[in-house]
N, CA, C and O of each residue as an XYZ file, in Angstrom:
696
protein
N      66.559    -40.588   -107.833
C      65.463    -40.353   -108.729
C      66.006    -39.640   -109.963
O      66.590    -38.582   -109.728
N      65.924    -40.003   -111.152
C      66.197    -39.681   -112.124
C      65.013    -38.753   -112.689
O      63.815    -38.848   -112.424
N      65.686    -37.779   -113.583
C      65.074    -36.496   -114.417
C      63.610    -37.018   -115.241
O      62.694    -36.299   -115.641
N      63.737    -38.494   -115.336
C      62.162    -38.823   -116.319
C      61.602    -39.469   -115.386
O      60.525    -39.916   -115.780
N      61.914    -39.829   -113.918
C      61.026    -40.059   -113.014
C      59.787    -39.090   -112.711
O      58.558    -39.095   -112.782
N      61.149    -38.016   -112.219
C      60.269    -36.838   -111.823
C      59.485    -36.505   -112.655
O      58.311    -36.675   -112.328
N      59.690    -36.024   -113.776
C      59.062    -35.422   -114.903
C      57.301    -36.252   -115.158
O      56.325    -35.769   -115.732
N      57.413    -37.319   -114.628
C      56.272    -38.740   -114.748
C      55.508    -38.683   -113.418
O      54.431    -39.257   -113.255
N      56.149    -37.932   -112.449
C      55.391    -37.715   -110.688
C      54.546    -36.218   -111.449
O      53.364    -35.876   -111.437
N      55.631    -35.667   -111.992
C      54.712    -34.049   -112.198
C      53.491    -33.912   -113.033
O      52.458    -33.248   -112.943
N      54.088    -34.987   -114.087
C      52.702    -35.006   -115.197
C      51.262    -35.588   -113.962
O      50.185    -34.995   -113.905
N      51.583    -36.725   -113.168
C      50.306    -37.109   -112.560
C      50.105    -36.333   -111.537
O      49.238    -36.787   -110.791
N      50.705    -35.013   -111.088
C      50.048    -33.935   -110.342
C      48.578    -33.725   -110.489
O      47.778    -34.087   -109.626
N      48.190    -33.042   -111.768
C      46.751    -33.097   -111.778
C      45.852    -33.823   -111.509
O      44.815    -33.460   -110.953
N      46.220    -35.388   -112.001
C      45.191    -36.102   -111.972
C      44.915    -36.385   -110.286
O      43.824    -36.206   -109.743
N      45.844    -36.745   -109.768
C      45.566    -37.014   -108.474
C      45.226    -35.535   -107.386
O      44.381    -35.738   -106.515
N      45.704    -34.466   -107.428
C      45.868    -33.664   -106.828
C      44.235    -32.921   -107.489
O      43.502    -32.546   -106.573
N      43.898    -32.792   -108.332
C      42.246    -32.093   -108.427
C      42.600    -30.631   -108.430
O      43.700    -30.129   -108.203
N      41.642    -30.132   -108.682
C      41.535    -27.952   -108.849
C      41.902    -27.897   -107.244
O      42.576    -27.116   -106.573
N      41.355    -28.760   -107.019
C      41.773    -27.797   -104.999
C      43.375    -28.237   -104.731
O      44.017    -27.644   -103.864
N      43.775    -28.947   -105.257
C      45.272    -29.277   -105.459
C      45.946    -28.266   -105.838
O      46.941    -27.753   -105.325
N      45.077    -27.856   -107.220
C      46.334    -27.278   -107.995
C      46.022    -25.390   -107.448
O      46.802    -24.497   -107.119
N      44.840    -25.437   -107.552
C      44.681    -24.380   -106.631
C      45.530    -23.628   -105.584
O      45.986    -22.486   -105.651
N      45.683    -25.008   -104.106
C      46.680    -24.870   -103.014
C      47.788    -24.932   -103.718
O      48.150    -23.761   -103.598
N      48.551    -25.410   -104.330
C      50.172    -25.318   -104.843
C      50.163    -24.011   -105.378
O      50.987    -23.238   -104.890
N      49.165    -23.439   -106.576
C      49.350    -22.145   -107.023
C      49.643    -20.789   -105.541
O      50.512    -19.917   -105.541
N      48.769    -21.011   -104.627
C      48.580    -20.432   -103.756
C      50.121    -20.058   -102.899
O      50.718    -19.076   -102.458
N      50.311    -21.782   -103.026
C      51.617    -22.020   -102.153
C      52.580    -20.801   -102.543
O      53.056    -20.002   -101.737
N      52.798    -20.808   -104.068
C      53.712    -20.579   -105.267
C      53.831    -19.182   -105.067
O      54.889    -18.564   -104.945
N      52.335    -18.580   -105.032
C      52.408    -17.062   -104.719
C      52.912    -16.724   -103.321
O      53.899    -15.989   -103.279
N      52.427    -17.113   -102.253
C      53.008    -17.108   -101.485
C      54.512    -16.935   -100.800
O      54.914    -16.170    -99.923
N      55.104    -17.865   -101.496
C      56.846    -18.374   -101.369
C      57.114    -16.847   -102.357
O      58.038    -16.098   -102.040
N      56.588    -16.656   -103.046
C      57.053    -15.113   -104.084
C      56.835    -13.903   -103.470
O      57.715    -13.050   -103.593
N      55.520    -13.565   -102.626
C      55.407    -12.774   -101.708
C      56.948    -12.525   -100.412
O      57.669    -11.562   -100.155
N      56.873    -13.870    -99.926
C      58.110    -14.021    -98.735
C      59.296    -13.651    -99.731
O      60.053    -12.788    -99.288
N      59.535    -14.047   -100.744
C      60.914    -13.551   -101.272
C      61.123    -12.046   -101.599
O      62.276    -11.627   -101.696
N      59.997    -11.159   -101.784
C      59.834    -10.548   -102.072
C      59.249     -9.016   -101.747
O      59.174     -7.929   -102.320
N      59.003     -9.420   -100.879
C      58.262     -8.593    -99.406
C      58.947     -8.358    -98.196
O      59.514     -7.397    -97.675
N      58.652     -9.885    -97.827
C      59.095     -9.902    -96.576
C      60.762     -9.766    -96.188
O      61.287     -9.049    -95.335
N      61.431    -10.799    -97.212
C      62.791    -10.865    -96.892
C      63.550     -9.352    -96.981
O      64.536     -9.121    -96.283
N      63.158     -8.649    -97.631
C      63.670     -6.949    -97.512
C      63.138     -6.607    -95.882
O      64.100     -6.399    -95.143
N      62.279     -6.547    -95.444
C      61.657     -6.351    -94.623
C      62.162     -6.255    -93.151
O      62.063     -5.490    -92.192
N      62.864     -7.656    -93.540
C      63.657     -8.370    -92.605
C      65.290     -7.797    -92.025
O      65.959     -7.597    -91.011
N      65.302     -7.737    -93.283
C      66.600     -7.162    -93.440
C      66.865     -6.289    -93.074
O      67.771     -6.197    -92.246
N      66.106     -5.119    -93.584
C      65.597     -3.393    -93.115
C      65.946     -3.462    -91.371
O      66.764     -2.842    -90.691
N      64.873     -4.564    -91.005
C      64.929     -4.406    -89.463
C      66.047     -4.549    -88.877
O      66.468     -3.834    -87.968
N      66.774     -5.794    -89.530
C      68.425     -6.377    -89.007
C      68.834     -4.771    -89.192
O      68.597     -3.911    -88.343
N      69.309     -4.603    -90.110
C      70.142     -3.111    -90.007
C      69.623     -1.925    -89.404
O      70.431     -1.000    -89.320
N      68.565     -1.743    -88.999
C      67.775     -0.898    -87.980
C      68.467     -1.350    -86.636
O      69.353     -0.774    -86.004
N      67.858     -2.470    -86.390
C      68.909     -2.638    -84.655
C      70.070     -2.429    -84.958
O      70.603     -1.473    -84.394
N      70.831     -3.174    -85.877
C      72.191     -3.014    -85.437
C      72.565     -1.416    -85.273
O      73.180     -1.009    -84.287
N      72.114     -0.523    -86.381
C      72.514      1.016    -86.256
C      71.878      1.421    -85.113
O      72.261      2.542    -84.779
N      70.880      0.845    -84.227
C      70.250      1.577    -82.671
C      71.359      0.783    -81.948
O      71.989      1.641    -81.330
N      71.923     -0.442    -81.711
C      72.518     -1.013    -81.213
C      73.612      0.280    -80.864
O      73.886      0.870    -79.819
N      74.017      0.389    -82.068
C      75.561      0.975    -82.233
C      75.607      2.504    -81.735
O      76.621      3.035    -81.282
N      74.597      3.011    -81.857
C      74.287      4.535    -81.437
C      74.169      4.310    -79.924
O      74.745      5.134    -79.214
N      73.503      3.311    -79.332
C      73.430      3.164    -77.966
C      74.808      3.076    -77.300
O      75.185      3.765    -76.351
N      75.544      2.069    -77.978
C      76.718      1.880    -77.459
C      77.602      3.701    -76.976
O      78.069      4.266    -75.987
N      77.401      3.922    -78.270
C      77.670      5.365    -78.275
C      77.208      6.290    -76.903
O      77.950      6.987    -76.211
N      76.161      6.128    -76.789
C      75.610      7.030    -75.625
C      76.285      6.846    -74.455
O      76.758      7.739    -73.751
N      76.345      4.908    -74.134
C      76.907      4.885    -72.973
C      78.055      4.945    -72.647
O      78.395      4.599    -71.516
N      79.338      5.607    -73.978
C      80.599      5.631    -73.581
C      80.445      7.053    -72.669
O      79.454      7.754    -72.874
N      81.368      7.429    -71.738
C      81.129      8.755    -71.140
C      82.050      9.601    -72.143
O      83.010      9.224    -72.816
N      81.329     11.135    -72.008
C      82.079     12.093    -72.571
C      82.981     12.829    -72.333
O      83.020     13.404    -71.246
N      83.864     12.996    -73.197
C      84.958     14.348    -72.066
C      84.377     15.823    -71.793
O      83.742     16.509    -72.594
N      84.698     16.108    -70.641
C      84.254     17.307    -69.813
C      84.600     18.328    -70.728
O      83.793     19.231    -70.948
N      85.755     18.294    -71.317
C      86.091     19.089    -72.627
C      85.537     20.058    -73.264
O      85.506     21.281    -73.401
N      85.023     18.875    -73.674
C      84.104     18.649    -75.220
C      82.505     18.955    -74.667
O      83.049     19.910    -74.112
N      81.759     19.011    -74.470
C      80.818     19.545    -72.646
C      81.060     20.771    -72.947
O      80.549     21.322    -73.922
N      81.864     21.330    -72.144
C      82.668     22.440    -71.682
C      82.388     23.496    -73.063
O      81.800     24.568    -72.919
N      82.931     22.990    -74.481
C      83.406     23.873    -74.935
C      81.571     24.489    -75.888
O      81.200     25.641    -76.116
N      80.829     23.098    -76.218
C      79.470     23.551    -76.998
C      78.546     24.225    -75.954
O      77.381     24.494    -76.249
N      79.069     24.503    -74.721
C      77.726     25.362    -73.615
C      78.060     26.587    -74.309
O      79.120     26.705    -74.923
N      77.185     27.507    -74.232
C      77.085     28.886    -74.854
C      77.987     29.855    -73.827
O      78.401     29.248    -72.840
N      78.244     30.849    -73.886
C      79.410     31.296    -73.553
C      78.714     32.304    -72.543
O      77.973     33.177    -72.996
N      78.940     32.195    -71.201
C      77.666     33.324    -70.477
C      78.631     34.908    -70.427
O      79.847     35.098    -70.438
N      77.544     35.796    -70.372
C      78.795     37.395    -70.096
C      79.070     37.173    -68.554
O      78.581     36.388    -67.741
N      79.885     38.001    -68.472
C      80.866     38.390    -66.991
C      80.012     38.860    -66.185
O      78.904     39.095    -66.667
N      80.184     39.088    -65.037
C      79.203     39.696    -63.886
C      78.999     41.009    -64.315
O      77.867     41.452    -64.505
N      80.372     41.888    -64.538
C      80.797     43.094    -64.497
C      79.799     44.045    -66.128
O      79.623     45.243    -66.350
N      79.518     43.206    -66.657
C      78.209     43.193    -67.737
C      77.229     43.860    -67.352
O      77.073     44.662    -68.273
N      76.354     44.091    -66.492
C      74.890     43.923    -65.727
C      74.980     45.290    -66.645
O      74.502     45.142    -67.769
N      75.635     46.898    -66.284
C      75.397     47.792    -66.325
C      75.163     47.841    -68.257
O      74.222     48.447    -68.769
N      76.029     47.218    -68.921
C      75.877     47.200    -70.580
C      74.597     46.454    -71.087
O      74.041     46.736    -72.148
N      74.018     45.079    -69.881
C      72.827     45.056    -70.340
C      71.977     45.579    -70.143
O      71.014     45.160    -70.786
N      71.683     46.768    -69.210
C      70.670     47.773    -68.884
C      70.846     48.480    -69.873
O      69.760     48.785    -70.364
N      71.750     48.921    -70.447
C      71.860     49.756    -71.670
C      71.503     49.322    -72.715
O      70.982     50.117    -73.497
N      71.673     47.708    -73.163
C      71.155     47.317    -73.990
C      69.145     46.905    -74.115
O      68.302     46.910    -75.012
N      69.172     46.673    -72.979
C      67.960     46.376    -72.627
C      66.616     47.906    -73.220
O      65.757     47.880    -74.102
N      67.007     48.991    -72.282
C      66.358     49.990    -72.850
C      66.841     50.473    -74.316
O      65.873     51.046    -74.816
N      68.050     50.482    -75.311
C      68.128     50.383    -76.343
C      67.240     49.691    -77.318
O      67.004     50.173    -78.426
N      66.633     48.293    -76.806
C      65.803     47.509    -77.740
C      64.473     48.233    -76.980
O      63.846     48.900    -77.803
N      64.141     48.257    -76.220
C      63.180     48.923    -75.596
C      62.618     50.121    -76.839
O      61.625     50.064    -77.565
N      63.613     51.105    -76.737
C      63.257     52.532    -77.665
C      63.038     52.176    -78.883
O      62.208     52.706    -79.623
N      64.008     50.952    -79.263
C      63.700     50.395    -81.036
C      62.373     49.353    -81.039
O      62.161     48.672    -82.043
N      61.707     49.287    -80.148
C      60.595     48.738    -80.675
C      59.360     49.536    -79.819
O      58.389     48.878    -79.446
N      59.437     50.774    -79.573
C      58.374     51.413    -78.974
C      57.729     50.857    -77.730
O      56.520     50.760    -77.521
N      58.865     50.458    -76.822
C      58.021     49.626    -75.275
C      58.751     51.222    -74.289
O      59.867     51.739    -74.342
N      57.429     51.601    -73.423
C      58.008     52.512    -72.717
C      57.693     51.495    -71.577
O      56.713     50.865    -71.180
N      59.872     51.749    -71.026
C      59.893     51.060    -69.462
C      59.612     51.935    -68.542
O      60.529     52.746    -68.420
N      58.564     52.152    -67.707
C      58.540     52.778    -66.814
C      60.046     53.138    -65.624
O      60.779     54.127    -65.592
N      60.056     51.806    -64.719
C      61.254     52.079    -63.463
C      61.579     50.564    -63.495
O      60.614     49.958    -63.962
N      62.266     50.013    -63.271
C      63.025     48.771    -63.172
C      63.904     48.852    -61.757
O      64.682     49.673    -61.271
N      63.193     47.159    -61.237
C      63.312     47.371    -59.903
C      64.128     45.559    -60.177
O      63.525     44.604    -60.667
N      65.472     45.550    -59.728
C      66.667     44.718    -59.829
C      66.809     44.008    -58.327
O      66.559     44.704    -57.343
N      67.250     42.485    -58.140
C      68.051     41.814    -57.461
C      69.160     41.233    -57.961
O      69.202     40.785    -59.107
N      69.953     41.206    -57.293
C      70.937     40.092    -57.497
C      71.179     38.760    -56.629
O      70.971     39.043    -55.449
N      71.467     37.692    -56.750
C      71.437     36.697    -56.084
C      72.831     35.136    -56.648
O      72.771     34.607    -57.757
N      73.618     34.843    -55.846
C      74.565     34.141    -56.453
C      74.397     32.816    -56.588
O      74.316     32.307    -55.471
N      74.333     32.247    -57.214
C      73.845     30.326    -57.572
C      75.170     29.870    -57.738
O      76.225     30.500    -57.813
N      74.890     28.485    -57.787
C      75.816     27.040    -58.743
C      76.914     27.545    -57.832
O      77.825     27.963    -58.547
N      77.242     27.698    -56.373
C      78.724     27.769    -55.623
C      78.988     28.741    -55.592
O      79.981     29.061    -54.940
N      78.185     29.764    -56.326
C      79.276     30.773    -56.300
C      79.762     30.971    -57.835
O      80.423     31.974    -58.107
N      79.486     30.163    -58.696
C      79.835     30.466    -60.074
C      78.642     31.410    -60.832
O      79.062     32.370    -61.478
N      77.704     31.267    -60.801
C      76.846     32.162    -61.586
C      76.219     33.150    -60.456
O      76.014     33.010    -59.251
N      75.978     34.345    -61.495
C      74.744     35.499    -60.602
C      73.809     35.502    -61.451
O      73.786     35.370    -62.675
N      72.894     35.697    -60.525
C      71.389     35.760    -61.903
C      71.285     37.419    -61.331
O      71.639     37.887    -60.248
N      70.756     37.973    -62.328
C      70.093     39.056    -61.661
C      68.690     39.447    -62.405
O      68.569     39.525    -63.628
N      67.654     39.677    -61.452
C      66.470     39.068    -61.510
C      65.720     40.615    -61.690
O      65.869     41.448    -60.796
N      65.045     40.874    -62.704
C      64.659     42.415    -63.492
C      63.005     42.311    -63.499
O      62.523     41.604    -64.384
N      62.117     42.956    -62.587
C      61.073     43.342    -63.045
C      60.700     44.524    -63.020
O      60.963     45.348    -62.144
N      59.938     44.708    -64.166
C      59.438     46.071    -64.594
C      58.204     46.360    -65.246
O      57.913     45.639    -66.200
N      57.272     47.446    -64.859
C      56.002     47.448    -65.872
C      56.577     48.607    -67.051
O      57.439     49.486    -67.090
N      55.582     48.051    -67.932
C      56.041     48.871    -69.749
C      54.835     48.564    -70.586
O      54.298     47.456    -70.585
N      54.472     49.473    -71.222
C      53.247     50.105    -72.127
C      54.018     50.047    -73.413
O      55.134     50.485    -73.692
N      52.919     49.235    -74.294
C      53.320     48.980    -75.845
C      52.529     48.307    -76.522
O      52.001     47.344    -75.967
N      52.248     48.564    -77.733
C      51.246     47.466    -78.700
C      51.647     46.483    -78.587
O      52.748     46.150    -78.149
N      50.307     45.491    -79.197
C      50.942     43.760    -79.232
C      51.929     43.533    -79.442
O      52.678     43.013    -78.616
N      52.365     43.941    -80.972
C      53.164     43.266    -81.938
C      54.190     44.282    -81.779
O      54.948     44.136    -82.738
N      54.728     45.555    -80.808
C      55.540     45.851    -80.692
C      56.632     44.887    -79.577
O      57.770     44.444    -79.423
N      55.190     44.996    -78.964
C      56.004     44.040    -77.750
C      56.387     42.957    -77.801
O      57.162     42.517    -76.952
N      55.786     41.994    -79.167
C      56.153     40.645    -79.523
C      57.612     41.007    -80.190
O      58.293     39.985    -80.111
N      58.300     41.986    -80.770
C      59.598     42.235    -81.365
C      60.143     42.221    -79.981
O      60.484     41.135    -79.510
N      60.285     43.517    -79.145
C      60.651     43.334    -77.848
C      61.134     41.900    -77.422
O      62.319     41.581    -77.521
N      60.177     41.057    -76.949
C      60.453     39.848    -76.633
C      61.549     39.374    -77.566
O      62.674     39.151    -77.118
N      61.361     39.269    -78.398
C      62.179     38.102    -79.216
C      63.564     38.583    -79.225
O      64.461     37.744    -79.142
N      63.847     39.815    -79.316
C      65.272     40.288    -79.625
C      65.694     40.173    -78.066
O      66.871     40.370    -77.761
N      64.789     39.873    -77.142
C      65.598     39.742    -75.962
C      65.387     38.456    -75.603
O      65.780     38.189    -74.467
N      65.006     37.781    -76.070
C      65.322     36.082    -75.723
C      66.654     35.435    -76.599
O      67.285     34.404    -76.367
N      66.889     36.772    -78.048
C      68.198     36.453    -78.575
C      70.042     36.778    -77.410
O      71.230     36.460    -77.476
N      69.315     37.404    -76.700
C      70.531     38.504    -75.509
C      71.045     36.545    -74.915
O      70.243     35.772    -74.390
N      72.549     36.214    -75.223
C      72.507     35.120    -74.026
C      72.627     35.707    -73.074
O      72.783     36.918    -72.919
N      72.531     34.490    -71.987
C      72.057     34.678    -70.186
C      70.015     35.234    -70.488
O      69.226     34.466    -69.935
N      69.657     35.898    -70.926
C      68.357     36.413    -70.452
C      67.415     35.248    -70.899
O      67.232     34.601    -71.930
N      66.926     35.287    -69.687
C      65.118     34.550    -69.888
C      63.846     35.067    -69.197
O      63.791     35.462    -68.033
N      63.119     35.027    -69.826
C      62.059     35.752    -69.409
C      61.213     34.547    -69.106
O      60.959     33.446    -69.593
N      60.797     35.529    -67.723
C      60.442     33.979    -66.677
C      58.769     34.579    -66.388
O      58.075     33.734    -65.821
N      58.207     35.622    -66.635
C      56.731     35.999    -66.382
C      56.578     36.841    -66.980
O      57.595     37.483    -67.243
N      54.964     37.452    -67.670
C      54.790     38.087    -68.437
C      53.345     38.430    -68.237
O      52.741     37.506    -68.782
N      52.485     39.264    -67.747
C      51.087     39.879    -67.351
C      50.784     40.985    -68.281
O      51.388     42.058    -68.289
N      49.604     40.592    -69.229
C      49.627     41.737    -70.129
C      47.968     42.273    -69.739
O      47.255     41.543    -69.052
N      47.646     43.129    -70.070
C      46.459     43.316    -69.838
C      45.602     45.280    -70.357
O      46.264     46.301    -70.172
N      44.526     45.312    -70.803
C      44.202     46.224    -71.296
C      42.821     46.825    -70.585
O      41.973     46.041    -70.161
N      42.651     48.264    -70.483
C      41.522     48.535    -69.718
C      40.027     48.716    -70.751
O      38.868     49.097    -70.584
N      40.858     48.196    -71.852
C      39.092     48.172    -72.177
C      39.609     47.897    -73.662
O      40.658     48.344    -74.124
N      38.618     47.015    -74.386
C      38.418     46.157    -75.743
C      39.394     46.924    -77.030
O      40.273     46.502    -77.780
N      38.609     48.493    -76.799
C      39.510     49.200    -77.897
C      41.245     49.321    -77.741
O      42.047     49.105    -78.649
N      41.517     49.658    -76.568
C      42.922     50.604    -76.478
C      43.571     49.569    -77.108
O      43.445     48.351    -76.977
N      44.407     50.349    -77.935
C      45.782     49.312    -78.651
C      46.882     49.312    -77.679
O      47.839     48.696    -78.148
N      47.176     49.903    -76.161
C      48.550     50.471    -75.536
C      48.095     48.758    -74.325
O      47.000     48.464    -73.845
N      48.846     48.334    -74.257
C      48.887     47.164    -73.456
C      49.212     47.715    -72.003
O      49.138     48.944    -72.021
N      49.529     47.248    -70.823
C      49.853     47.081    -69.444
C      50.364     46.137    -69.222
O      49.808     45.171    -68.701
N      51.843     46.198    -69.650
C      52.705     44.924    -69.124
C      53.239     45.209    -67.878
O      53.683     46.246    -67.386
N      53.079     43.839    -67.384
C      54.178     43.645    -66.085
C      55.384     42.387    -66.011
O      55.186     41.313    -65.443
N      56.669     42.766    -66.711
C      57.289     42.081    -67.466
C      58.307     41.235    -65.989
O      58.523     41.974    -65.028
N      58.720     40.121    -65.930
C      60.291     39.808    -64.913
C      60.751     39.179    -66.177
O      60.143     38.582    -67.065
N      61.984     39.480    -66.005
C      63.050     38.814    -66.491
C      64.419     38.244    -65.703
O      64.576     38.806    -64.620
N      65.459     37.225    -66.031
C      66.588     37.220    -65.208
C      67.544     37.228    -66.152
O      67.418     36.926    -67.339
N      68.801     37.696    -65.401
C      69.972     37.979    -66.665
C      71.243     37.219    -65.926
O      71.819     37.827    -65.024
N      71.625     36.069    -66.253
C      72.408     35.301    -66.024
C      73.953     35.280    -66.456
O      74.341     35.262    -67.624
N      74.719     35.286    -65.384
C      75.921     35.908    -65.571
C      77.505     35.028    -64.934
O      77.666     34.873    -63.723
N      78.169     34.713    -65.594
C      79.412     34.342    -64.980
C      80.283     34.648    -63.707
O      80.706     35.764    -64.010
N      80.824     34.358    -62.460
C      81.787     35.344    -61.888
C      82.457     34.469    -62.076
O      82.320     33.252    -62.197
N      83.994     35.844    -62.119
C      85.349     35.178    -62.271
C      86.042     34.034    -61.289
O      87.159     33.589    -61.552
């Protein structure tokens, strides 16, 4: 088909093809511009989405070295510790106004024989927001977590709380 064929099919587009003709082709036209234009990014986006989940997966399922494990765990204190965190313990105690009454201690050995927890409850009197400092500077202590916490007041006014605090302090043996 030669260039003045075509050119002689296109001119009789209209006549034969009508507004609903030219209509649907316009339609078509936008369309095919939308898909080039829209969609085909779209597409693409997604292709390189799997492949980078692909590739991260792969990742996961190589195994890791014990090493490398080993070396980002946080570093726990020694057994022989316990007595420096009692010292530290009532130290933050006095700096944020919590009076510990008596502290009543277990010890108990986990994981084989590799860790001791030693397991601290105690009641202590202190404002809210003294005791909310309290807390926090001792959830900074590694090994400690505070595993229960009972607060309670004898009546609407008093600002002095009634805690009944446990904590455990988690520890290395050699």
């Amino acid at each position: 088909m030669k260039k003045s064929q075509m050119l002689y099919y296109l001119r009789l587009i209209p006549k034969y093809a009508g507004v609903l003709g030219l209509a649907g082709l316009g339609l078509l036209g936008f369309a095919l511009l939308l898909y080039t234009q829209d969609l085909k990014p779209f597409e693409q986006d997604l292709v390189e989405r799997e492949v980078e989940l692909e590739r991260k997966f792969r990742s996961l399922r190589t195994p890791i070295e014990a090493s490398s494990v080993a070396a980002e765990l946080p570093k726990l204190n020694q057994a022989d510790t316990f007595t420096f965190f009692l010292r530290r313990l009532n130290e933050v105690a006095q700096k944020n106004q919590v009076d510990i009454n008596q502290v009543d201690y277990k010890s108990q050995v986990e994981a084989d024989g590799k860790l001791k927890r030693f397991s601290l409850q105690f009641p202590a009197t202190a404002r809210y927001i003294q005791f909310r400092r309290f807390t926090a500077a001792m959830e900074q202590i590694p090994g400690v977590r505070i595993e229960a916490i009972n607060m309670q007041r004898q009546s609407i006014g008093d600002e002095q709380l009634s805690i009944q605090i446990q904590l455990s302090y988690l520890t290395e043996v050699r």
